[in-house]
N, C-alpha and C positions, 0 to 999 in steps of 0.2 A: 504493500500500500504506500508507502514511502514514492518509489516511482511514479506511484498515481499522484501522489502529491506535489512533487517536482514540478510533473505535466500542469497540475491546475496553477499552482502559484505561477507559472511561464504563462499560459493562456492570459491570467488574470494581472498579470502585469501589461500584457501586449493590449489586451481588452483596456486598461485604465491609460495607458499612453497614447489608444484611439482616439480619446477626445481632445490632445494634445495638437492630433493633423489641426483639424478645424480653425482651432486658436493661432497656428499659424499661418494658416488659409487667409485671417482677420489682417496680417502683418504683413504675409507678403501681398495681400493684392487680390489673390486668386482663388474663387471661391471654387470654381470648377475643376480645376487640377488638386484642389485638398481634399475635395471629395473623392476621387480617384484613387487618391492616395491612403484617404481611409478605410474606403471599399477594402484594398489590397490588406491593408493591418488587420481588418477585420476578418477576415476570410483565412489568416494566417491563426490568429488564435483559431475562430471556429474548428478547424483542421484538428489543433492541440485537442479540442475536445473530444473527437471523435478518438482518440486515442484513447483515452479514461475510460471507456467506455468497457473494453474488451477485459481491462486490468481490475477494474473495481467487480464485474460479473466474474472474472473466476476466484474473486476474492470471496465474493457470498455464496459461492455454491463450493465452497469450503464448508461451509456447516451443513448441507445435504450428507456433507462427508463423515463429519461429528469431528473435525479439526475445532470449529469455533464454534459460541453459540451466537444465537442474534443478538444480544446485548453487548457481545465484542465487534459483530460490524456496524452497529449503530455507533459505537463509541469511536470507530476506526473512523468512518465516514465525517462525525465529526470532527475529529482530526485533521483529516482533508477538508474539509470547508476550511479549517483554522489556518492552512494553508494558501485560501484564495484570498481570506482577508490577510491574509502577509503582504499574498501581492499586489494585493490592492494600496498598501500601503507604502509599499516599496516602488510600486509605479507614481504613486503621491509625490514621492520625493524624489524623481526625476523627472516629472513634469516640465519644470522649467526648463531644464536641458534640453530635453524632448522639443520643445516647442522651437526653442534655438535649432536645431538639428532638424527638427521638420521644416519649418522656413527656408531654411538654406536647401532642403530639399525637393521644396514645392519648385524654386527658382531654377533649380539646377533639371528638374524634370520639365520646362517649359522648355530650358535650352535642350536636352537632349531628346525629349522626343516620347521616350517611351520608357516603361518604369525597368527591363531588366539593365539599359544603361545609363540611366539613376543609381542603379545599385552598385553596377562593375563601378562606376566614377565612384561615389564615396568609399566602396571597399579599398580602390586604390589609394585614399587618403583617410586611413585610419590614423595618421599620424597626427593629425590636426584636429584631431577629435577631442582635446583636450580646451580648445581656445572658448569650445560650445556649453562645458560644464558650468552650470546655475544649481545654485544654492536655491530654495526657497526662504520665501523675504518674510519675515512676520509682519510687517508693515501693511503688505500687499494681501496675507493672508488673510489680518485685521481688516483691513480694510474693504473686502469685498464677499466677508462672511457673511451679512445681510445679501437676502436674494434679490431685493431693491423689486425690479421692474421685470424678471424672470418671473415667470409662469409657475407658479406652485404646483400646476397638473403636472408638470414636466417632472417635475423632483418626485412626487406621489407615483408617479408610473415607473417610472424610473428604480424606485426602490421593491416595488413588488417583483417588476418582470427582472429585474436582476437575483430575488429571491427565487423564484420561480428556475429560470434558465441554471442558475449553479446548484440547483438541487434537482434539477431534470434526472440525469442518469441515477445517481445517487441511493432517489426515492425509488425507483424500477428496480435497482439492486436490493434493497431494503426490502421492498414489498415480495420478492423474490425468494429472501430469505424465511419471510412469514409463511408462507405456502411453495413448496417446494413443485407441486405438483404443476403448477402456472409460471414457472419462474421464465419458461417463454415467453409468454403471451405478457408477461409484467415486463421481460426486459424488451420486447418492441414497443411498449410504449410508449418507452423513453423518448424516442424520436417524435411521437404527437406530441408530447409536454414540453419537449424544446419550441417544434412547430410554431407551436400556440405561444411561446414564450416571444419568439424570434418575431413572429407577427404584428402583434401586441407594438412592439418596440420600434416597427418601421410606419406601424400606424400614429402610435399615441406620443412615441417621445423623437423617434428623427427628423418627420418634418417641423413642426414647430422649434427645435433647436436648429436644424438649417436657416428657417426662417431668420432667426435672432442672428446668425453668422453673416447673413446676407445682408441685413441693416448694419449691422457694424462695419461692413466693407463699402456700401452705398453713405454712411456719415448719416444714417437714421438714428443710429444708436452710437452711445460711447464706445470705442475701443475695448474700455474696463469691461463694456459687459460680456462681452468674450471670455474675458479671465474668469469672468465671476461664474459665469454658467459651465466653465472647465471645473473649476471649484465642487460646486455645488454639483453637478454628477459624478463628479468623485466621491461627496459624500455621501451623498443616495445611493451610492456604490457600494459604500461601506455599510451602511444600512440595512440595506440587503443581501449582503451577505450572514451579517448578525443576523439578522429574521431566520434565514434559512439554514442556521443553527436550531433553530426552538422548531421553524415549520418542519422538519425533515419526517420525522416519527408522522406525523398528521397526513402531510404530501404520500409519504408509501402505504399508509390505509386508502388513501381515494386513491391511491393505483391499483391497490389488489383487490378495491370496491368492482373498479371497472374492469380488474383482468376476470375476477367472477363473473360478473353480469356479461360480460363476451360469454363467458366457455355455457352459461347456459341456457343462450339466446342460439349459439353457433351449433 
């Protein structure tokens, strides 16, 4: 399970340095090429996830075996959540660099054209990667801790469907473990609960925060409030991940509600 942990704290670091594209999207000018460029980050973690997936399932059909009971992969699992708020945390603290470092790479992908040589050009200049490093400022954090003129929906969704999406596999495994007999039909679910999660997130919270990126690059909005809605998804970020410490037990009962109500419908 360690392994599996590694995978989510990398996801959930790559996932929290996503909203960083954006913010530099606000800086350098170009709202179209950050999105591009987020697309790709996001698609990179997502990937890391589909990897947890294989790892955390032969971990619970460990107690089919009588290696574990399920009070040691509820306890494992959370463990692993405790991992993705690491990286949540830890992407927190390179945000700022991040945003340096995406900037310079939104620019440098206008000039080049296309994202694999965006990547060869800065790979070949790791060496200057040092000039990018930013501290975060308590000043700036102070000051942009109120959500001012951000959308409260935005933080509210935000915090569930991040609850929801890091306990997606999780709770399938879990539910898995309760009834061994279903432990298929609970672990293809996984992939509706992400579904549903993923959807959720391109309905309720991406457009409306494009929107706010696209007034701060047209001079609708302040610059700050770029910062501030990087900010403030980050900690809806972190939110949701705490939730889905406490939600996980509850999430794999309405998974194994619904792998039942399949197996005696089918």
């Amino acid at each position: 399970m360690i392994m599996a942990g590694i995978l989510l704290c990398i996801m959930s670091i790559v996932d929290t340095l996503a909203y960083s594209v954006r913010t530099a999207g606000v800086y350098a000018g170009r709202l179209a090429t950050s999105l591009s460029l987020f697309n790709a980050v996001v698609i990179i973690s997502r990937l890391s996830n589909m990897f947890q997936a294989p790892i955390i399932g032969n971990f619970s059909d460990s107690v089919n075996q009588g290696d574990y009971t399920v009070h040691d992969v509820l306890n494992a699992l959370r463990v692993d959540l405790l991992f993705i708020v690491g990286g949540v945390l830890i992407g927190a603290a390179l945000t700022p660099s991040f945003i340096a470092i995406f900037k310079r790479g939104i620019v440098v992908m206008g000039e080049r054209k296309t994202l694999p040589r965006t990547v060869a050009y800065g790979l070949s200049r790791l060496g200057h990667l040092r000039s990018y490093l930013r501290m975060p400022q308590r000043a700036s954090i102070s000051r942009n801790l109120s959500p001012g003129s951000i959308p409260k929906s935005i933080l509210f969704w935000n915090v569930f469907i991040t609850c929801f999406y890091s306990i997606g596999v999780m709770s399938t495994a879990l539910a898995s473990s309760y009834n061994h007999s279903l432990a298929a039909t609970c672990a293809n679910l996984s992939g509706i609960v992400n579904g549903i999660a993923t959807m959720l997130l391109f309905v309720l919270v991406d457009p409306p925060a494009s929107l706010i990126i696209d007034d701060c690059i047209s001079d609708k909005r302040p610059r700050e409030d770029a910062v501030r809605l990087n900010l403030h998804m980050i900690i809806s970020r972190l939110l949701g991940c705490l939730l889905g410490i406490l939600m996980l037990p509850l999430m794999a009962r309405y998974v194994l509600a619904a792998a039942e109500l399949l197996d005696r419908w089918l």
